[in-house]
C-alpha positions in Angstrom: -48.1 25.2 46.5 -48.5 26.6 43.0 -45.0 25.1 41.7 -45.5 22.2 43.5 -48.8 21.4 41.4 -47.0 21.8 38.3 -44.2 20.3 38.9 -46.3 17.5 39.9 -48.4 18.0 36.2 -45.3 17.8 34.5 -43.8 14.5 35.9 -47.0 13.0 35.4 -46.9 14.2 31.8 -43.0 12.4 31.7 -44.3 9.5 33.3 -47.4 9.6 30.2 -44.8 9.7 27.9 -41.9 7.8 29.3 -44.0 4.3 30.5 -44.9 3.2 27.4 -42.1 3.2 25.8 -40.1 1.7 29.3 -43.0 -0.9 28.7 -42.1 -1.8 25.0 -38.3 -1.7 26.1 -39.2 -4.4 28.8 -41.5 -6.6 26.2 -38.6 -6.7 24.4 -36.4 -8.6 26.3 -39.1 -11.0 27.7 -39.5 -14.5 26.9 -42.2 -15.6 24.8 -44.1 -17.7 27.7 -43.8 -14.4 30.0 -45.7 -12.3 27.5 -48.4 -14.8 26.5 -49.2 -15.1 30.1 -49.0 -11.4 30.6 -46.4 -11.2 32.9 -44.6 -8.2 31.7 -44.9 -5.1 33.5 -41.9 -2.3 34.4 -39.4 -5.2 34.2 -38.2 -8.1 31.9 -39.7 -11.3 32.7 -37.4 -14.1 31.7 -34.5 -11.6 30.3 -33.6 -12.9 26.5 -31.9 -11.2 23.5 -34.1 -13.7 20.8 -36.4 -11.2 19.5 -33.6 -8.9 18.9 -31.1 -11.3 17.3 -34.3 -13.2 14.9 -34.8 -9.3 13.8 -31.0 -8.7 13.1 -30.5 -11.6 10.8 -33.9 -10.6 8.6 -33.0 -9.1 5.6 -36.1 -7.3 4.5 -35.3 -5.1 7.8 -32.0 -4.6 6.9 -32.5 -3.5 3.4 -35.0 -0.7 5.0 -33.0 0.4 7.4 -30.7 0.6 4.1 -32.7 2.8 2.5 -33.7 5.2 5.2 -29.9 5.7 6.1 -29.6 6.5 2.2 -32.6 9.0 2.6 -30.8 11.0 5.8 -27.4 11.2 4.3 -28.6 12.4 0.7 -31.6 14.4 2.1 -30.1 15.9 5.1 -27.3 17.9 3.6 -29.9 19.2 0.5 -32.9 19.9 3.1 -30.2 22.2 4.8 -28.7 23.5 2.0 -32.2 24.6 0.2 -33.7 25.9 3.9 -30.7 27.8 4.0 -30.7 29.6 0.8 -34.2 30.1 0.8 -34.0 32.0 4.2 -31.5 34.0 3.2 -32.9 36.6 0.9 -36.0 36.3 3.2 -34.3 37.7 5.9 -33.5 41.4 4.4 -35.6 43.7 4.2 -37.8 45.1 1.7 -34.9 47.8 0.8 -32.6 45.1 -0.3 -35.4 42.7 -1.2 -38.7 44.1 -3.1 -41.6 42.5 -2.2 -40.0 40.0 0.1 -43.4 40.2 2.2 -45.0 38.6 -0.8 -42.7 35.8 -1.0 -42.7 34.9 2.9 -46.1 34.8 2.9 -46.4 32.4 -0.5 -44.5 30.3 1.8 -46.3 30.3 4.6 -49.4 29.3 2.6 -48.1 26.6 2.0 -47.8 25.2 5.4 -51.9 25.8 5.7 -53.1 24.4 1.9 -51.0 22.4 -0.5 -51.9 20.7 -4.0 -53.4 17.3 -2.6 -52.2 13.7 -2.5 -53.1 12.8 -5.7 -51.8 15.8 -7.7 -48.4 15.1 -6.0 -48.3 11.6 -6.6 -49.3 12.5 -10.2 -46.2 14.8 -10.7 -43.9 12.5 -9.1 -45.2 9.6 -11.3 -44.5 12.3 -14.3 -40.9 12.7 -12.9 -40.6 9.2 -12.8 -39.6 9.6 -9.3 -42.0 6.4 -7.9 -40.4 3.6 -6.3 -36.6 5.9 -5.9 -35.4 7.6 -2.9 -36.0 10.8 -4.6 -39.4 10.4 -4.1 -38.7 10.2 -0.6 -36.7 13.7 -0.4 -37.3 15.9 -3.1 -41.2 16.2 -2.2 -40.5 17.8 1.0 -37.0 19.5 0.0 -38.0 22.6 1.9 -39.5 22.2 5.5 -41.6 25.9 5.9 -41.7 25.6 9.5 -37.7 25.0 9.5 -36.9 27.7 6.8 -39.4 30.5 9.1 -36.9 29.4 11.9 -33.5 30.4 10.0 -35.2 32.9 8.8 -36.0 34.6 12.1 -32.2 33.9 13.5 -31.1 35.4 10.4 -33.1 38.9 10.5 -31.8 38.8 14.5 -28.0 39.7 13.1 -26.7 43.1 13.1 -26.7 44.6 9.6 -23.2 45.8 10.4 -21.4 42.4 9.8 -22.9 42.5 6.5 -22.2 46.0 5.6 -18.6 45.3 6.7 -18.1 42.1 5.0 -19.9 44.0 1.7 -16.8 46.8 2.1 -13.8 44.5 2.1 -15.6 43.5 -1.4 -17.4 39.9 0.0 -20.3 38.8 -2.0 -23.8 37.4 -0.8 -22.3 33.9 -0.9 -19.3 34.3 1.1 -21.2 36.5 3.6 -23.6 33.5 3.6 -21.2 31.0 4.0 -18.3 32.8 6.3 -20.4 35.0 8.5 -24.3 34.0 8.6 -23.3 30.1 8.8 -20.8 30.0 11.4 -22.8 32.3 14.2 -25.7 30.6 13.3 -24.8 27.3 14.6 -27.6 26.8 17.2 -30.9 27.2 14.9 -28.5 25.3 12.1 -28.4 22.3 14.5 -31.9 22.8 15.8 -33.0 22.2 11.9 -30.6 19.6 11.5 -32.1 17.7 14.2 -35.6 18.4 13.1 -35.2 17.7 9.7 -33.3 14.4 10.3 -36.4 13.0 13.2 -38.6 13.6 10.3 -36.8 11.7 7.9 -36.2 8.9 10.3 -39.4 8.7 10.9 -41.2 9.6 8.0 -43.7 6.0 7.0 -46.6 7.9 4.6 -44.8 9.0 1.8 -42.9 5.5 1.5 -46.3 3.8 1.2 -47.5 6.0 -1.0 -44.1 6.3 -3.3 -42.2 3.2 -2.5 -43.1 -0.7 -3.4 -43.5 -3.2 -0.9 -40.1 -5.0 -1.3 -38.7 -1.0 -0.7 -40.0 0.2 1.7 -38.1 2.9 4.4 -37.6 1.8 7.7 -40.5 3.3 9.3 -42.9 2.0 6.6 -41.4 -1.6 7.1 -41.9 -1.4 10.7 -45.4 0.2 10.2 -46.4 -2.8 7.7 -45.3 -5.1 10.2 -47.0 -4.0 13.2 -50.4 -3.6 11.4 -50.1 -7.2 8.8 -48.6 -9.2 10.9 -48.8 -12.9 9.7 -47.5 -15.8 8.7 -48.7 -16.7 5.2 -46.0 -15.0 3.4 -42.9 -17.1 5.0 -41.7 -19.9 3.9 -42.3 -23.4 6.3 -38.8 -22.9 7.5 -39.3 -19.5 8.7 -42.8 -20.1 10.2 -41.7 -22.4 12.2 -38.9 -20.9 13.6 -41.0 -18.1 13.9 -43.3 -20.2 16.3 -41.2 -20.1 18.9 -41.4 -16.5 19.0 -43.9 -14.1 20.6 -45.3 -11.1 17.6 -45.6 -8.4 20.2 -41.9 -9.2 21.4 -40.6 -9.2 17.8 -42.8 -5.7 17.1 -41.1 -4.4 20.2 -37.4 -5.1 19.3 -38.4 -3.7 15.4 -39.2 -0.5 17.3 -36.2 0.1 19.6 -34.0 -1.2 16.7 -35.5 1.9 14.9 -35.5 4.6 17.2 -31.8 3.9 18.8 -30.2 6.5 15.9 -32.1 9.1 17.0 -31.6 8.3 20.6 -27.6 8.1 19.9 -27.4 11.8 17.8 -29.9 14.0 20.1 -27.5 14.3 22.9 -24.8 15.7 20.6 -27.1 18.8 19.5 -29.0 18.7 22.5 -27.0 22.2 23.6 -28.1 23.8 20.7 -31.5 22.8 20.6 -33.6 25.2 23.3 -30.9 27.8 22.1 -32.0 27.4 18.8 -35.6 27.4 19.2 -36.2 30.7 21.1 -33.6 32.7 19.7 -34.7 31.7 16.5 -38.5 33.2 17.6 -37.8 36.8 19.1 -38.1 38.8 15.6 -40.0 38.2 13.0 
Protein backbone atom coordinates (compact mmCIF):
# COMPACT_ATOMS: atom_id res chain seq x y z
CA UNK A 1 0.00 0.00 0.00
CA UNK A 2 2.80 2.27 1.09
CA UNK A 3 4.62 2.09 -2.50
CA UNK A 4 1.63 2.23 -4.08
CA UNK A 5 0.81 5.76 -2.56
CA UNK A 6 4.01 7.10 -3.71
CA UNK A 7 4.28 5.84 -6.70
CA UNK A 8 0.96 7.27 -7.16
CA UNK A 9 2.56 10.96 -5.62
CA UNK A 10 5.15 10.74 -7.89
CA UNK A 11 3.16 10.34 -11.29
CA UNK A 12 1.07 12.92 -10.21
CA UNK A 13 4.12 15.12 -9.64
CA UNK A 14 5.21 14.00 -13.55
CA UNK A 15 1.90 14.68 -14.68
CA UNK A 16 2.33 18.54 -12.66
CA UNK A 17 5.30 18.88 -14.55
CA UNK A 18 4.81 17.22 -17.78
CA UNK A 19 1.02 18.83 -18.85
CA UNK A 20 1.97 22.10 -19.17
CA UNK A 21 4.50 21.85 -21.23
CA UNK A 22 2.37 18.89 -23.44
CA UNK A 23 -0.15 21.84 -23.37
CA UNK A 24 2.24 24.59 -24.81
CA UNK A 25 3.50 21.75 -27.33
CA UNK A 26 -0.16 21.34 -28.52
CA UNK A 27 -0.91 25.35 -28.70
CA UNK A 28 1.67 25.32 -30.84
CA UNK A 29 0.55 23.54 -33.66
CA UNK A 30 -3.07 24.83 -33.38
CA UNK A 31 -4.66 27.18 -35.65
CA UNK A 32 -5.28 30.59 -34.70
CA UNK A 33 -9.35 30.22 -34.75
CA UNK A 34 -8.83 26.94 -32.48
CA UNK A 35 -7.10 28.86 -29.84
CA UNK A 36 -9.23 32.01 -29.80
CA UNK A 37 -12.10 29.88 -29.20
CA UNK A 38 -10.33 27.78 -26.65
CA UNK A 39 -10.34 24.70 -28.24
CA UNK A 40 -6.97 23.49 -27.38
CA UNK A 41 -6.61 20.93 -24.83
CA UNK A 42 -4.08 17.60 -24.79
CA UNK A 43 -4.28 17.64 -28.63
CA UNK A 44 -3.75 20.09 -31.68
CA UNK A 45 -6.78 21.53 -32.91
CA UNK A 46 -6.50 22.26 -36.54
CA UNK A 47 -2.67 20.85 -36.83
CA UNK A 48 -0.50 23.84 -38.63
CA UNK A 49 3.30 24.58 -38.78
CA UNK A 50 2.56 28.70 -39.16
CA UNK A 51 3.57 29.80 -35.92
CA UNK A 52 6.69 27.94 -36.22
CA UNK A 53 7.73 28.88 -39.71
CA UNK A 54 6.55 33.05 -39.01
CA UNK A 55 9.24 32.51 -35.98
CA UNK A 56 11.90 30.86 -38.16
CA UNK A 57 12.07 33.59 -40.75
CA UNK A 58 12.32 36.50 -37.84
CA UNK A 59 15.55 37.77 -37.54
CA UNK A 60 15.65 39.32 -34.16
CA UNK A 61 15.18 35.54 -32.98
CA UNK A 62 17.77 34.37 -34.95
CA UNK A 63 20.37 36.81 -33.98
CA UNK A 64 19.53 35.63 -30.11
CA UNK A 65 19.60 32.35 -30.56
CA UNK A 66 23.08 33.58 -32.22
CA UNK A 67 24.33 34.88 -29.33
CA UNK A 68 23.40 32.36 -26.76
CA UNK A 69 25.05 29.59 -29.02
CA UNK A 70 28.22 32.03 -28.85
CA UNK A 71 27.72 32.13 -24.96
CA UNK A 72 27.63 28.02 -24.58
CA UNK A 73 30.58 27.36 -26.84
CA UNK A 74 32.92 30.20 -25.33
CA UNK A 75 31.51 29.77 -21.81
CA UNK A 76 31.15 26.13 -21.55
CA UNK A 77 34.70 25.01 -22.08
CA UNK A 78 36.09 28.09 -19.62
CA UNK A 79 33.25 27.42 -16.80
CA UNK A 80 34.84 23.77 -16.96
CA UNK A 81 38.17 24.58 -17.22
CA UNK A 82 38.11 27.25 -14.13
CA UNK A 83 35.60 24.67 -11.94
CA UNK A 84 38.19 22.23 -12.59
CA UNK A 85 41.25 23.97 -11.55
CA UNK A 86 39.72 25.47 -8.74
CA UNK A 87 38.64 21.94 -7.31
CA UNK A 88 41.70 20.63 -7.62
CA UNK A 89 43.95 21.98 -4.94
CA UNK A 90 40.64 22.01 -2.84
CA UNK A 91 40.49 18.43 -2.92
CA UNK A 92 43.90 17.65 -0.87
CA UNK A 93 44.22 17.86 2.22
CA UNK A 94 45.54 20.24 4.63
CA UNK A 95 49.10 18.43 4.50
CA UNK A 96 49.52 19.18 0.87
CA UNK A 97 47.32 22.27 1.03
CA UNK A 98 47.63 24.79 4.28
CA UNK A 99 44.63 26.20 5.13
CA UNK A 100 42.64 24.78 2.34
CA UNK A 101 39.58 24.84 5.00
CA UNK A 102 39.80 28.54 4.72
CA UNK A 103 39.62 28.71 1.14
CA UNK A 104 36.61 26.16 0.72
CA UNK A 105 34.78 27.90 2.96
CA UNK A 106 35.47 31.59 1.26
CA UNK A 107 33.81 29.78 -1.40
CA UNK A 108 31.00 28.64 -0.02
CA UNK A 109 30.20 32.09 1.34
CA UNK A 110 29.76 32.96 -1.59
CA UNK A 111 26.95 30.87 -2.63
CA UNK A 112 24.92 32.48 0.63
CA UNK A 113 26.00 36.59 0.28
CA UNK A 114 27.59 38.13 -2.78
CA UNK A 115 28.45 41.97 -3.54
CA UNK A 116 24.85 43.05 -4.86
CA UNK A 117 23.44 43.93 -8.33
CA UNK A 118 24.59 47.16 -8.53
CA UNK A 119 28.21 46.71 -7.40
CA UNK A 120 28.44 44.04 -10.13
CA UNK A 121 27.01 45.94 -12.80
CA UNK A 122 29.28 48.76 -11.63
CA UNK A 123 32.53 46.61 -12.14
CA UNK A 124 31.43 45.23 -15.25
CA UNK A 125 30.51 48.76 -16.59
CA UNK A 126 34.38 49.60 -15.34
CA UNK A 127 35.58 46.54 -17.45
CA UNK A 128 33.73 47.75 -20.12
CA UNK A 129 32.16 44.41 -20.43
CA UNK A 130 28.24 45.95 -20.90
CA UNK A 131 26.50 45.12 -23.97
CA UNK A 132 29.45 41.93 -24.94
CA UNK A 133 29.09 38.33 -24.28
CA UNK A 134 31.65 38.52 -21.70
CA UNK A 135 29.30 40.05 -19.58
CA UNK A 136 27.28 37.17 -20.04
CA UNK A 137 30.14 34.53 -18.87
CA UNK A 138 32.86 35.94 -17.04
CA UNK A 139 30.41 37.10 -14.11
CA UNK A 140 29.50 33.72 -13.24
CA UNK A 141 32.90 31.91 -14.49
CA UNK A 142 32.88 29.69 -11.45
CA UNK A 143 29.57 27.87 -10.49
CA UNK A 144 30.21 27.13 -6.38
CA UNK A 145 27.63 24.52 -6.28
CA UNK A 146 29.42 22.78 -9.45
CA UNK A 147 33.02 23.31 -8.21
CA UNK A 148 31.73 21.67 -4.36
CA UNK A 149 30.67 18.71 -6.69
CA UNK A 150 34.15 18.05 -8.45
CA UNK A 151 35.52 18.71 -5.56
CA UNK A 152 33.93 15.93 -3.59
CA UNK A 153 34.52 13.32 -6.63
CA UNK A 154 37.98 14.40 -6.49
CA UNK A 155 38.81 13.92 -2.52
CA UNK A 156 36.87 10.23 -3.31
CA UNK A 157 40.14 9.05 -5.35
CA UNK A 158 42.79 6.95 -3.81
CA UNK A 159 45.87 8.97 -2.90
CA UNK A 160 47.77 6.12 -4.43
CA UNK A 161 47.20 7.08 -8.19
CA UNK A 162 48.70 10.33 -7.26
CA UNK A 163 51.58 9.18 -5.28
CA UNK A 164 52.34 6.74 -8.20
CA UNK A 165 51.99 9.20 -11.01
CA UNK A 166 54.25 11.74 -8.54
CA UNK A 167 57.06 8.77 -8.62
CA UNK A 168 57.39 8.22 -12.32
CA UNK A 169 58.16 12.14 -12.03
CA UNK A 170 54.35 13.50 -13.27
CA UNK A 171 53.59 16.95 -12.21
CA UNK A 172 50.24 18.40 -10.75
CA UNK A 173 49.08 19.18 -14.28
CA UNK A 174 49.57 16.02 -16.03
CA UNK A 175 48.12 14.17 -12.92
CA UNK A 176 45.21 16.59 -13.39
CA UNK A 177 44.91 16.17 -16.92
CA UNK A 178 45.86 12.26 -17.43
CA UNK A 179 44.60 10.65 -14.29
CA UNK A 180 41.93 12.96 -12.28
CA UNK A 181 40.21 13.95 -15.81
CA UNK A 182 39.66 10.78 -17.45
CA UNK A 183 38.14 8.73 -14.21
CA UNK A 184 36.22 11.55 -13.46
CA UNK A 185 34.08 11.53 -16.44
CA UNK A 186 30.60 11.15 -14.77
CA UNK A 187 30.66 14.37 -12.28
CA UNK A 188 32.66 16.08 -15.46
CA UNK A 189 29.45 15.52 -17.57
CA UNK A 190 27.08 16.08 -14.73
CA UNK A 191 28.74 19.84 -14.60
CA UNK A 192 28.81 19.97 -18.15
CA UNK A 193 25.19 19.56 -18.33
CA UNK A 194 24.49 21.77 -15.52
CA UNK A 195 26.52 24.43 -16.48
CA UNK A 196 25.35 24.45 -20.16
CA UNK A 197 21.04 24.36 -18.81
CA UNK A 198 22.10 27.40 -17.07
CA UNK A 199 23.58 29.08 -19.78
CA UNK A 200 20.76 28.21 -22.05
CA UNK A 201 18.63 29.49 -19.91
CA UNK A 202 20.05 32.14 -18.29
CA UNK A 203 17.48 35.70 -19.19
CA UNK A 204 18.58 38.18 -15.99
CA UNK A 205 21.88 38.95 -16.58
CA UNK A 206 21.17 39.67 -20.42
CA UNK A 207 18.67 42.29 -19.31
CA UNK A 208 20.66 43.64 -16.99
CA UNK A 209 24.10 43.62 -19.30
CA UNK A 210 22.89 43.24 -22.80
CA UNK A 211 20.84 46.06 -24.98
CA UNK A 212 17.56 45.42 -26.39
CA UNK A 213 18.58 44.77 -30.08
CA UNK A 214 21.21 41.97 -28.13
CA UNK A 215 19.61 40.30 -26.22
CA UNK A 216 20.30 36.10 -25.49
CA UNK A 217 17.84 33.87 -26.43
CA UNK A 218 16.05 33.46 -23.19
CA UNK A 219 15.93 37.29 -22.65
CA UNK A 220 14.44 37.65 -26.24
CA UNK A 221 11.90 35.13 -25.52
CA UNK A 222 11.23 36.52 -22.05
CA UNK A 223 10.67 40.19 -23.62
CA UNK A 224 8.36 38.75 -25.89
CA UNK A 225 6.14 36.86 -23.74
CA UNK A 226 5.80 39.79 -21.20
CA UNK A 227 5.65 43.12 -24.19
CA UNK A 228 3.92 41.61 -26.55
CA UNK A 229 2.62 44.14 -29.13
CA UNK A 230 2.36 45.46 -32.18
CA UNK A 231 3.51 49.08 -32.15
CA UNK A 232 7.03 48.41 -32.97
CA UNK A 233 6.46 46.51 -36.52
CA UNK A 234 6.17 47.91 -39.42
CA UNK A 235 2.41 47.90 -41.42
CA UNK A 236 3.73 45.05 -43.35
CA UNK A 237 4.52 42.93 -40.47
CA UNK A 238 1.34 43.79 -38.43
CA UNK A 239 -0.65 42.71 -40.72
CA UNK A 240 0.77 39.61 -41.48
CA UNK A 241 1.04 39.18 -37.99
CA UNK A 242 -2.86 39.50 -37.76
CA UNK A 243 -3.48 36.40 -39.02
CA UNK A 244 -1.63 34.93 -36.30
CA UNK A 245 -2.62 33.90 -32.71
CA UNK A 246 0.27 35.67 -29.83
CA UNK A 247 -0.16 32.74 -27.46
CA UNK A 248 0.59 30.26 -30.49
CA UNK A 249 3.61 32.38 -31.65
CA UNK A 250 4.83 32.53 -27.61
CA UNK A 251 4.43 28.81 -27.72
CA UNK A 252 6.54 27.94 -30.79
CA UNK A 253 9.34 30.82 -29.35
CA UNK A 254 9.50 28.41 -26.36
CA UNK A 255 9.88 24.91 -27.85
CA UNK A 256 12.21 26.50 -30.49
CA UNK A 257 14.25 27.37 -27.33
CA UNK A 258 14.27 24.46 -25.29
CA UNK A 259 14.80 21.67 -28.24
CA UNK A 260 18.90 21.96 -27.56
CA UNK A 261 18.64 20.98 -24.32
CA UNK A 262 16.09 18.33 -25.10
CA UNK A 263 18.55 17.01 -28.06
CA UNK A 264 22.04 16.98 -25.63
CA UNK A 265 20.45 15.51 -22.14
CA UNK A 266 20.08 12.09 -23.52
CA UNK A 267 23.76 11.87 -24.38
CA UNK A 268 24.94 12.51 -20.64
CA UNK A 269 21.96 11.24 -19.22
CA UNK A 270 24.24 7.97 -18.01
CA UNK A 271 26.38 10.02 -16.32
CA UNK A 272 24.19 12.24 -14.69
CA UNK A 273 22.65 10.26 -11.42
CA UNK A 274 26.26 8.72 -11.39
CA UNK A 275 27.56 11.90 -11.14
CA UNK A 276 25.53 13.43 -8.63
CA UNK A 277 25.74 10.87 -5.70
CA UNK A 278 29.13 9.82 -6.21
CA UNK A 279 30.10 13.23 -6.26
CA UNK A 280 28.18 13.61 -2.58
CA UNK A 281 29.57 10.68 -0.38
CA UNK A 282 32.85 12.63 1.09
CA UNK A 283 33.24 15.79 1.82
Amino acid sequence: MYQILIIGILVIMALVCFLPFWYIICQSFSSNEAIRAGKVGLLPVDFTWNSYLYVLKRAPFWKSFGITIVRVVLGLPLNLFMIITAAYPLSKDNRKFKARSIYVWIFFLTMLFNGGMIPTYLLVNNLHMTDTVWSLILPGCINVFNMLLVLSFFRQLPDELEEAAAIDGAGHWRILWKIFIPISLPVIATVTLFTLVQHWNSWFDGMIYMKTENYPLQTYLRSIIINFNFTNLSPEEQKRLSQFNEDGLKSAQMIIGVIPVLLVYPFLQKYFVAGITLGSVKG
